[in-house]
C-alpha positions as CSV (number, residue, x, y, z in Angstrom):
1,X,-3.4,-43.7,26.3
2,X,-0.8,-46.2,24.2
3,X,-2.0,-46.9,20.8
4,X,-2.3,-50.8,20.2
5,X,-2.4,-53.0,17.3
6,X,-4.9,-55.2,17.7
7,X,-5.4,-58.4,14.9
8,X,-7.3,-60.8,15.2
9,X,-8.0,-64.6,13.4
10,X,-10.9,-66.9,13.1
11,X,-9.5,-68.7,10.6
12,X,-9.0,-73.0,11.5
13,X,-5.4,-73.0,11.1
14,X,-4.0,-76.4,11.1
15,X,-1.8,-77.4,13.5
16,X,0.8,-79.4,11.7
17,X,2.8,-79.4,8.9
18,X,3.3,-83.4,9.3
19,X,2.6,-85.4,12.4
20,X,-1.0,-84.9,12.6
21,X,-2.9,-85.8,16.0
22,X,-5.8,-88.1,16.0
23,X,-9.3,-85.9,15.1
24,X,-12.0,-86.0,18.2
25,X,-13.7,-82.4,17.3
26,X,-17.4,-82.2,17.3
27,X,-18.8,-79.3,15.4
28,X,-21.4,-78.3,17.5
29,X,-19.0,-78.4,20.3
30,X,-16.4,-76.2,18.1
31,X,-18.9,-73.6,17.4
32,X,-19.6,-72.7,21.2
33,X,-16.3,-72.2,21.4
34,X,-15.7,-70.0,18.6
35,X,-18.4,-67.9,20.0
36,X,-16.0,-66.9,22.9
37,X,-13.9,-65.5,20.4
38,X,-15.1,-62.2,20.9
39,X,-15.0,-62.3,24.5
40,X,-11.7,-63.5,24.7
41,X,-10.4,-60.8,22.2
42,X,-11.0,-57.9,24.2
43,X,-9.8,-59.6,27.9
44,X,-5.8,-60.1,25.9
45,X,-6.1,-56.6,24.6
46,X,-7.9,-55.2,27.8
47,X,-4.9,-56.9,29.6
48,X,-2.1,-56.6,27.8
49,X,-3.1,-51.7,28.1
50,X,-3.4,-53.2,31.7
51,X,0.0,-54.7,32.2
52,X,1.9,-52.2,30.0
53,X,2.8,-55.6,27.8
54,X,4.7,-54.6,24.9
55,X,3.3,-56.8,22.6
56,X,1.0,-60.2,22.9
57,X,0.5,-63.0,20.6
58,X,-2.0,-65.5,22.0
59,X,-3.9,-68.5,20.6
60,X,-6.8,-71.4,21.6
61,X,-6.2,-74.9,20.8
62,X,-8.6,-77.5,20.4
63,X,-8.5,-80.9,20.1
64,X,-5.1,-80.8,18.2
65,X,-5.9,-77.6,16.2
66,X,-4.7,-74.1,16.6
67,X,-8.7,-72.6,15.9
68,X,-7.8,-68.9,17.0
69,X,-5.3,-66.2,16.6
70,X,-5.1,-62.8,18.1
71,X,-2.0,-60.6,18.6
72,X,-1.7,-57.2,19.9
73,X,1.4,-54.4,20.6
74,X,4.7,-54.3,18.9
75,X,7.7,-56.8,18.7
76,X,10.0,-54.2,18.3
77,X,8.9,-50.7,19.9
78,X,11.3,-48.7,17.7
79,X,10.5,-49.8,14.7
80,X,7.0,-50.2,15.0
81,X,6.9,-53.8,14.0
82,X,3.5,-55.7,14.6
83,X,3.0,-58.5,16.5
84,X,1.8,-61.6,14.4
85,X,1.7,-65.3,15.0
86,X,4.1,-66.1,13.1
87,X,6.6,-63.8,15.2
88,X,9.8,-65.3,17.2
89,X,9.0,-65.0,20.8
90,X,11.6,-66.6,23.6
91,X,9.3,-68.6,25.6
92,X,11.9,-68.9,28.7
93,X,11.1,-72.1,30.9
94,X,8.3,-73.1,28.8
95,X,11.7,-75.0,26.9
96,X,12.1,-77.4,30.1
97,X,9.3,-79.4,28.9
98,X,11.0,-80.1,25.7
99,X,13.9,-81.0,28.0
100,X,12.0,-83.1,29.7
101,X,10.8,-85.2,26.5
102,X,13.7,-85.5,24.9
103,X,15.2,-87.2,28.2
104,X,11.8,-89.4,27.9
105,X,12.8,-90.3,23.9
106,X,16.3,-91.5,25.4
107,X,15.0,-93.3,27.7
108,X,12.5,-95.2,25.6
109,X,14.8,-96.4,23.0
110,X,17.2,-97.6,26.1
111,X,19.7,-95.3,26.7
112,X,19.5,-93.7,30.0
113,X,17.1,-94.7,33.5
114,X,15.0,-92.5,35.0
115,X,16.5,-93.6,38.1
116,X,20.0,-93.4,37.6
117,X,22.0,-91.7,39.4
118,X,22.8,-88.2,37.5
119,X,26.8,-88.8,38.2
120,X,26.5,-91.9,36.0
121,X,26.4,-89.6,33.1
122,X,28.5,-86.9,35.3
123,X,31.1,-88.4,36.7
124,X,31.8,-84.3,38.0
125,X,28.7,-85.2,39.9
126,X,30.5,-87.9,42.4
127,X,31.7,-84.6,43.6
128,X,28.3,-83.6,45.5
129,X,28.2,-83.2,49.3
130,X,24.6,-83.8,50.7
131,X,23.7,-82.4,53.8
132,X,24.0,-85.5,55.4
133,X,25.7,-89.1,54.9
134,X,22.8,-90.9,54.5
135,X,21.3,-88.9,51.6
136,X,20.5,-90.7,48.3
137,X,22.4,-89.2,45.3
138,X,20.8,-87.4,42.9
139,X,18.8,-89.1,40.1
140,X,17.3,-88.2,36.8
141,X,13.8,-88.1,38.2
142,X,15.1,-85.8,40.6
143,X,15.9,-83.0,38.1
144,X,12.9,-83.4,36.0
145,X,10.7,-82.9,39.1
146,X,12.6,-80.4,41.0
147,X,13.3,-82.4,43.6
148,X,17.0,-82.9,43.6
149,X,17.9,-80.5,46.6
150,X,18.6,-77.8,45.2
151,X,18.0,-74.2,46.0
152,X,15.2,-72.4,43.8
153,X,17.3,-70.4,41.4
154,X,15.8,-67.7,40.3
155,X,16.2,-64.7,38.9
156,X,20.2,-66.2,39.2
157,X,19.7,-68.7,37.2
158,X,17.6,-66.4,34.1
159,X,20.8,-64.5,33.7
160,X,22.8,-67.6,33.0
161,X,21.3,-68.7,29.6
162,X,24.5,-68.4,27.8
163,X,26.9,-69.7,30.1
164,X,30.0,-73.0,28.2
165,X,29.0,-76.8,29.2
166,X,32.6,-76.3,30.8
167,X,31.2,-73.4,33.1
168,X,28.1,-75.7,34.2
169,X,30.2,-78.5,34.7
170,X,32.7,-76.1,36.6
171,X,30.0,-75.8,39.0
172,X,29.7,-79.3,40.1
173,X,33.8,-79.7,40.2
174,X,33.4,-77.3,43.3
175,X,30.4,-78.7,44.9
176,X,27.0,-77.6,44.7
177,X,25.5,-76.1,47.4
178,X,22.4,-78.1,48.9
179,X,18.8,-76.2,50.4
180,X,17.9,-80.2,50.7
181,X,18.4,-83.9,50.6
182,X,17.5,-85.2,47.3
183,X,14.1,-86.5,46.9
184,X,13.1,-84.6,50.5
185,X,11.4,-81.4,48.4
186,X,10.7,-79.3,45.9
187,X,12.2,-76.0,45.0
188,X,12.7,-75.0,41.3
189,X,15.5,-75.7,40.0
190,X,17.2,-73.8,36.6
191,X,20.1,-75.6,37.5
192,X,18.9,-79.0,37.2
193,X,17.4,-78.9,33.7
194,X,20.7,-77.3,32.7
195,X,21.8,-80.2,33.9
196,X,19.4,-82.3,32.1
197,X,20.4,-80.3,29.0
198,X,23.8,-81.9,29.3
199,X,23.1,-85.7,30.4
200,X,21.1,-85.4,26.7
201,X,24.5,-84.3,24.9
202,X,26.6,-87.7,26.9
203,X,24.4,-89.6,26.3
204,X,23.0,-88.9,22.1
205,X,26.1,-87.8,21.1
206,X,24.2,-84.4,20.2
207,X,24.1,-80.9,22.0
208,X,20.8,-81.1,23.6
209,X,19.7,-78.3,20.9
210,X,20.4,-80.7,17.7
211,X,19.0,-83.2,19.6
212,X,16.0,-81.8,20.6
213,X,15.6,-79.9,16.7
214,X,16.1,-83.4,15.5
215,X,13.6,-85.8,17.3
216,X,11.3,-83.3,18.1
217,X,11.0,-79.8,16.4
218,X,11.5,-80.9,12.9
219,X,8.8,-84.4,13.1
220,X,6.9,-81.8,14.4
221,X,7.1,-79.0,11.4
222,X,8.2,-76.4,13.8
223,X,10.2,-74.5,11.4
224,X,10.1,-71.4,12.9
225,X,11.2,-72.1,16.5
226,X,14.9,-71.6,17.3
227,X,17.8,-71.4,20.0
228,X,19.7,-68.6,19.5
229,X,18.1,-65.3,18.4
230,X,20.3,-64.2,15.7
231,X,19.6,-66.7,13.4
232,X,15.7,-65.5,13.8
233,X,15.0,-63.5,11.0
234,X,14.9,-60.0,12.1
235,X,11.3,-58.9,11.1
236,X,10.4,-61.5,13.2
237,X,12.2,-61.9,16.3
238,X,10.5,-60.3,19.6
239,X,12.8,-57.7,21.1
240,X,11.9,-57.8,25.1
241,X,11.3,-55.0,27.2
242,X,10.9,-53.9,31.0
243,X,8.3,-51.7,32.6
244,X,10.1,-48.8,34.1
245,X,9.5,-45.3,35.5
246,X,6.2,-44.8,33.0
247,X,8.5,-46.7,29.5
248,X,9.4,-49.4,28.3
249,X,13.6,-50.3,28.3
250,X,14.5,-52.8,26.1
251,X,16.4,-55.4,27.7
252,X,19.2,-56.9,26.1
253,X,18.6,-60.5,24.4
254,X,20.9,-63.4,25.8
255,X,22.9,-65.9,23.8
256,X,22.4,-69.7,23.6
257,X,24.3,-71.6,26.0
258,X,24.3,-74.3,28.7
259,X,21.1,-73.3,30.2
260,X,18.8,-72.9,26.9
261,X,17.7,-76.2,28.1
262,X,15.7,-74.7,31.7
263,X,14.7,-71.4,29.3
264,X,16.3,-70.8,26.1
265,X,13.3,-71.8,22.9
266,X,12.4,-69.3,20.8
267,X,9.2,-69.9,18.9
268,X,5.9,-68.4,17.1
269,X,2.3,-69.2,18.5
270,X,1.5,-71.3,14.7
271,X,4.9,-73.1,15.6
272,X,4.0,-73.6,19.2
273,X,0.4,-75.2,18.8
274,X,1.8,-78.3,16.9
275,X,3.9,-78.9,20.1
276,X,0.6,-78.6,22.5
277,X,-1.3,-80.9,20.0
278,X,1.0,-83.5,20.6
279,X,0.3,-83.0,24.4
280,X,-3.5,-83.2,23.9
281,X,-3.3,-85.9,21.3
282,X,-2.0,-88.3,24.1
283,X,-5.2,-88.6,25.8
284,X,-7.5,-90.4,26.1
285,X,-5.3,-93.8,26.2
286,X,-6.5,-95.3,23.0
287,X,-5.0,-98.4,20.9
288,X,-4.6,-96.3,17.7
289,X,-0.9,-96.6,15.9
290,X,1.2,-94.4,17.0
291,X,2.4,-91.5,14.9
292,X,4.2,-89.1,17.0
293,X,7.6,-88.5,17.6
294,X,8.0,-89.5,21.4
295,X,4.8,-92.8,22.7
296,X,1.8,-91.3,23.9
297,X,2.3,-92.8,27.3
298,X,5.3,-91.3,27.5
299,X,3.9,-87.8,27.5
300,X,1.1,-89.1,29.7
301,X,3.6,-89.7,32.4
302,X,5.2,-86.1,31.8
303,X,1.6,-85.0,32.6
304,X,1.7,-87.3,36.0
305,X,2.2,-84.9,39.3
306,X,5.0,-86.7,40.6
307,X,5.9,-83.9,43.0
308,X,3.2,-82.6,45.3
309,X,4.5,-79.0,46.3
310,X,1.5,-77.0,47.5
311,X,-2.3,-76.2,47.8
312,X,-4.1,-72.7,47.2
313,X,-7.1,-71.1,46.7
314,X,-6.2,-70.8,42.8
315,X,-9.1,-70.5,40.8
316,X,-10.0,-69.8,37.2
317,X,-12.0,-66.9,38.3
318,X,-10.5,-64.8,41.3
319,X,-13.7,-63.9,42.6
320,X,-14.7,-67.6,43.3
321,X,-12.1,-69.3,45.3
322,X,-11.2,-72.8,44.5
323,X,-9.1,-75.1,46.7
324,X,-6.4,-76.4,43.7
325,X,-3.6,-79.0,44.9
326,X,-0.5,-78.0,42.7
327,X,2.2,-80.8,42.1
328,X,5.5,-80.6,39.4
329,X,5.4,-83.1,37.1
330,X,8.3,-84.0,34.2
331,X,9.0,-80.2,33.1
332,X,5.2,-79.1,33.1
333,X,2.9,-77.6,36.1
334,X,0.1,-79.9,37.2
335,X,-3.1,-78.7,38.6
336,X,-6.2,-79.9,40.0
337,X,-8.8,-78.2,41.5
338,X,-12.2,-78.4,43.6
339,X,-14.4,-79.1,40.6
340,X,-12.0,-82.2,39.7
341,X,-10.9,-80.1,36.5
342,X,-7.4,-81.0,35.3
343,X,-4.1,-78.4,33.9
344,X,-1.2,-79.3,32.3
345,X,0.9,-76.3,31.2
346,X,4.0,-74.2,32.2
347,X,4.9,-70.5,32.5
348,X,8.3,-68.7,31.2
349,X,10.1,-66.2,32.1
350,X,13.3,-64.2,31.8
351,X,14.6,-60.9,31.7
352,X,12.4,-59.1,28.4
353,X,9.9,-62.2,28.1
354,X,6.8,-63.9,30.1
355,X,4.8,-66.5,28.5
356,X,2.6,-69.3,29.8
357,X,0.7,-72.1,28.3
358,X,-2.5,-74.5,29.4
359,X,-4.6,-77.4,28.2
360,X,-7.0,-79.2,29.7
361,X,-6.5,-82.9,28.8
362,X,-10.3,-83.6,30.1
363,X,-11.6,-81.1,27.9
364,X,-9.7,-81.1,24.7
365,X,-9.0,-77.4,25.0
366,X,-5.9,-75.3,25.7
367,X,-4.2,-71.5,25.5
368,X,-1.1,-70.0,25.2
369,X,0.2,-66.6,24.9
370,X,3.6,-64.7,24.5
371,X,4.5,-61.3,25.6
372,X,7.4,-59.4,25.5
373,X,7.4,-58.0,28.8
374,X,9.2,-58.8,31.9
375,X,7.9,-62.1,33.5
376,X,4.2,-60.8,32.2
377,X,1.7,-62.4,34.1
378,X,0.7,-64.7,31.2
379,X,-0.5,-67.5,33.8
380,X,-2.8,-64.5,34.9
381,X,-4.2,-63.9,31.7
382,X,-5.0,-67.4,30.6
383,X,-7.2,-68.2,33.5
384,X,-9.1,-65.7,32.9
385,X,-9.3,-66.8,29.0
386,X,-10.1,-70.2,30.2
387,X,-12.8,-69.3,32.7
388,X,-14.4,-67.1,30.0
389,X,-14.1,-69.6,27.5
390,X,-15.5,-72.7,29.4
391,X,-18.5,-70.5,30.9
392,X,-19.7,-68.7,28.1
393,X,-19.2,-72.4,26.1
394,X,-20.5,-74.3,28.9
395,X,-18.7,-77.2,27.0
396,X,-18.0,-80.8,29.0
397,X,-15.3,-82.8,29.8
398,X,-15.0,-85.7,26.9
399,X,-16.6,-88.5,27.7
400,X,-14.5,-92.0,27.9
401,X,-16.4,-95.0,26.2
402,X,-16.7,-97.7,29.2
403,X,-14.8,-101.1,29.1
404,X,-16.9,-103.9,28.3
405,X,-16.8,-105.8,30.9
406,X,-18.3,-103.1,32.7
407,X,-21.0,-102.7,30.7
408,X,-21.2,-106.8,30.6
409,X,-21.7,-106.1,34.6
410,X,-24.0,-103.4,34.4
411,X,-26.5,-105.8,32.4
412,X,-25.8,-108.9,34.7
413,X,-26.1,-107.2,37.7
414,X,-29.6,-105.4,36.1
415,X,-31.3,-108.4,36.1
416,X,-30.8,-109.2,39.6
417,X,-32.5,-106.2,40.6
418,X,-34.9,-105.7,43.0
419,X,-34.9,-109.2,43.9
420,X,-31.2,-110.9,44.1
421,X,-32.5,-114.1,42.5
422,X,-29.8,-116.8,42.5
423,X,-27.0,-114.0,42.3
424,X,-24.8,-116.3,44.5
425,X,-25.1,-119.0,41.5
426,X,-24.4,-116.1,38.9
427,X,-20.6,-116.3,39.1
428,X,-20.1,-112.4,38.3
429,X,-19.3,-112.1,41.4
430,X,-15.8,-112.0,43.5
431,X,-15.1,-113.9,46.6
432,X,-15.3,-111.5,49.2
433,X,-18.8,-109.8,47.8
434,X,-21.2,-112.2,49.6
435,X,-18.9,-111.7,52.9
436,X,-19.1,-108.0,52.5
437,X,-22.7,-108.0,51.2
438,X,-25.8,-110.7,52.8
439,X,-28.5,-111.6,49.7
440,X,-31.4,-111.0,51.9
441,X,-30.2,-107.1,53.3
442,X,-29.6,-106.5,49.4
443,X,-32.9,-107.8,48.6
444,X,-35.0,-105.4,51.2
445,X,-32.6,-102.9,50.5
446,X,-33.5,-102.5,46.6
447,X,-37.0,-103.3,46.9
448,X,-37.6,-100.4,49.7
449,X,-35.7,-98.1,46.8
450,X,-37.6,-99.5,43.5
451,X,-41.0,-98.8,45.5
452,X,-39.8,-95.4,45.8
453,X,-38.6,-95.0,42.4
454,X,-41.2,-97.6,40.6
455,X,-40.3,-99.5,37.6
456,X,-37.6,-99.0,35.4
457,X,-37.9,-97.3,32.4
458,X,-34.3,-97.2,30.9
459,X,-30.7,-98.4,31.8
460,X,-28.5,-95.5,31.2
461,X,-24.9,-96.3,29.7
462,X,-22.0,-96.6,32.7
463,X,-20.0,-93.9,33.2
464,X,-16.5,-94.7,33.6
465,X,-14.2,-93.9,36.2
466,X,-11.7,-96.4,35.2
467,X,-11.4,-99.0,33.3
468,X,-13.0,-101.3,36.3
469,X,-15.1,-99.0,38.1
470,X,-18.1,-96.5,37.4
471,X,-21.7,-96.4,37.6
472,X,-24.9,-95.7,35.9
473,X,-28.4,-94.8,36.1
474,X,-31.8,-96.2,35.9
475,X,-34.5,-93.9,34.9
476,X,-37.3,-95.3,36.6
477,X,-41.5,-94.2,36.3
478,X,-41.2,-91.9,39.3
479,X,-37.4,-90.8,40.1
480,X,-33.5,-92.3,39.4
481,X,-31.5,-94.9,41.2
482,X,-28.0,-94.7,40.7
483,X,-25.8,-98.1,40.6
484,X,-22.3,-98.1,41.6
485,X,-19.6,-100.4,41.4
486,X,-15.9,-101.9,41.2
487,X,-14.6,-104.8,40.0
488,X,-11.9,-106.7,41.0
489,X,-7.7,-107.1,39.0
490,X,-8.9,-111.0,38.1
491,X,-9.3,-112.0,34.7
492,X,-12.2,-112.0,33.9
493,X,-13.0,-109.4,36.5
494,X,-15.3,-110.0,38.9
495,X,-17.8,-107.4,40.7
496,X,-16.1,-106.5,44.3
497,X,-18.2,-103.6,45.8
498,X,-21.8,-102.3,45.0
499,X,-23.6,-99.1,46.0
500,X,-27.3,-98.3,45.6
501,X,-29.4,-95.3,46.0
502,X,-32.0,-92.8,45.1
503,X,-30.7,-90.1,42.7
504,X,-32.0,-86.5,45.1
């Protein structure tokens, strides 16, 4: 049986050092969780003996603040060196969505298109031979979502971290080699964030790692996040091993280079959690000021699945199955699955490392976790953190404040009920409605309910869906009706469709 140092943190550590993301915790709500603690604890160390991980540093962020700490194993076997969260852990392709923002940043303040054509800022790139004439070239969007045609790249491209800009750019002076058209699937691609890496450096002047240090690490007090390892300090740095034969094998750690930009961040857990908070400070749309470095609907629209790629019976919890539609989105992982709940996150890994990191944008809660083995099944681990964590909390989604004008129409269209007096004279309603809908069907119609139901006791607030569609409930003297509806793009908006029943 290994021996395992195992620390742990309940300590509210806060998650930055400047930018600091708008405050939505509720203390009641905070204190469920932190009773998972516990639980959570002894799944990572249970785990990490199980997986013959090295060493693991983990941590669970809510609403914008890094609440829990745990670590467990060694950074460096040899010396006995203990795993902390403030230790240096390459985090692999966890980096691409750093990529990915700082091609967002650029493109915000004017300097590149999403849409352009990659070989604008590559002339090498003129040089590509699609698989057939009528293929569109390649585009920015295309390497941010995977979808550029080329072939998935790993484990080649993990061993080429520390490859010359004139090496990657060799590659597209031969010709790269096509699995598809551009924009005709998705297979990962190393390559094109490399690639991304570089259109950063033509077009900012900077080496994508300056850049990225610049507008993003540093506005975000990640001070202890780096690119190449030898500048990590050495009591720090994670040294990465490889499961072999009953031992671990260190595996040897690769220089910065051209393709730090699909995989090469180094970075601590404290350092880390600022990053996610900016992620989870970008929702729920709001009209606050902004104080981050990159807009808030910016990283919303990293967070959009913009390439559909598969569906599985992924679940939190392995013993229940759960239908979850998968999709790549601008250098993160989307999920969703069959209970409508929501994941944003990526996994890394590289010879030494694996890593993998989660929020849930609906829920205001996230995880992340480093080990030093290779490609750990960190994604693995984290589900089951989450499942445990959302369970044993039983915590909701946040609820969004409705518009109001649809709480204007839930009150208009309350007093109309049962009897549709004079709705047509009301104006609240669009053009089509009394087409779609006859006064004297939705008269019988809500009178046969409210006898059912009896008076109405109280109008519940509307629940949003969107800004311009949702419903709400009357609590009536023997049962609930619920009341549905959309309105329409006018201004003001006018009350298109409307559903009514009995709540079972």
């Amino acid at each position: 049986m290994r021996k395992y140092l195992f620390l742990l943190s309940f300590a509210v550590v806060p998650a930055f050092a400047q930018y600091q993301p708008a405050k939505f915790t509720d203390a009641d709500r905070l204190r469920k969780i932190e009773a998972t603690f516990p639980v959570i604890d002894s799944i990572y160390k249970q785990q990490a003996e199980a997986m013959h991980i090295p060493g693991l540093a983990y941590g669970i962020v809510v609403d914008g603040r890094l609440v829990h700490t745990g670590n467990t194993g060694y950074t460096d076997i040899s010396s006995k060196t203990p795993v902390t969260s403030q230790s240096d852990f390459r985090i692999a392709s966890m980096t691409k969505s750093f990529t990915a923002m700082a091609i967002l940043k650029l493109r915000d303040e004017g300097k590149l298109k999403l849409d352009d054509p990659a070989y604008v800022y590559i002339p090498e790139m003129r040089n590509n031979r699609y698989l057939t004439k009528d293929a569109a070239p390649v585009t920015i969007r295309h390497l941010l979502t995977h979808a550029a045609g080329y072939p998935e790249d790993n484990p080649w491209g993990d061993r080429q971290l520390a490859v010359s800009d004139a090496e990657l750019i060799a590659i597209y002076k031969k010709g790269v080699a096509f699995s598809n058209n551009p924009g005709q699937g998705y297979e990962y691609s190393n390559l094109g964030f490399a690639t991304l890496g570089y259109i950063i450096k033509k077009v900012s002047g900077k080496t994508y790692e300056q850049y990225i240090t610049d507008n993003l690490l540093k506005p975000l007090g990640m001070a202890h996040t780096y690119w190449e390892y030898t500048k990590v300090p050495k009591a720090r740095l994670a040294h990465g091993y490889r499961w072999l034969d009953g031992r671990w094998v260190e595996q040897p750690l690769l220089h910065d280079g051209a393709y730090g930009a699909m995989g090469g961040l180094i970075t601590t857990i404290e350092d880390f959690s600022k990053y996610m908070a900016l992620h989870m400070d970008a929702w729920p749309p709001r009209d606050d000021a902004e104080k981050g470095p990159v807009k808030r609907s910016s990283i919303r629209e990293m967070h959009y699945p913009w390439d559909v790629n598969f569906i599985n019976r992924y679940s939190l919890n392995p013993n229940q199955p759960c239908p979850t539609v998968s999709a790549y989105a601008y250098g993160l992982r989307w999920a969703k699955d069959c209970e409508g709940r929501v994941f944003v996150g990526h996994t890394g890994g590289l010879p030494g490392f694996g890593s993998q990191w989660n929020i849930m944008p609906d829920y205001g809660v996230g995880v992340v976790c480093f080990a030093n083995l290779t490609y750990a099944s960190a994604g693995k681990l984290n589900n089951m953190v989450l499942d445990t964590l959302l369970k044993l909390s039983n915590i909701q989604p946040r609820k969004l404040p409705p518009s109001k004008i649809l709480t204007q129409r839930r009150d208009e269209l309350v007093k109309l009920l049962p009897n549709w007096a004079n709705a047509q004279a009301t104006g609240i309603f669009a053009d089509n409605f009394f087409m779609d809908y006859f006064p004297d069907k939705l008269k019988a119609e809500a009178i046969a309910i409210f006898d059912k139901a009896g008076k109405v006791i109280n109008v519940g607030e509307v629940v949003p869906e969107n800004n311009l569609r949702g419903y709400f409930i009357l609590t009536c003297e023997k049962g609930k009706v619920k009341v549905s509806f959309t309105l329409t793009p006018e201004n003001p908006p006018l009350i298109q469709e409307y559903h009514i029943g009995l709540v079972e």
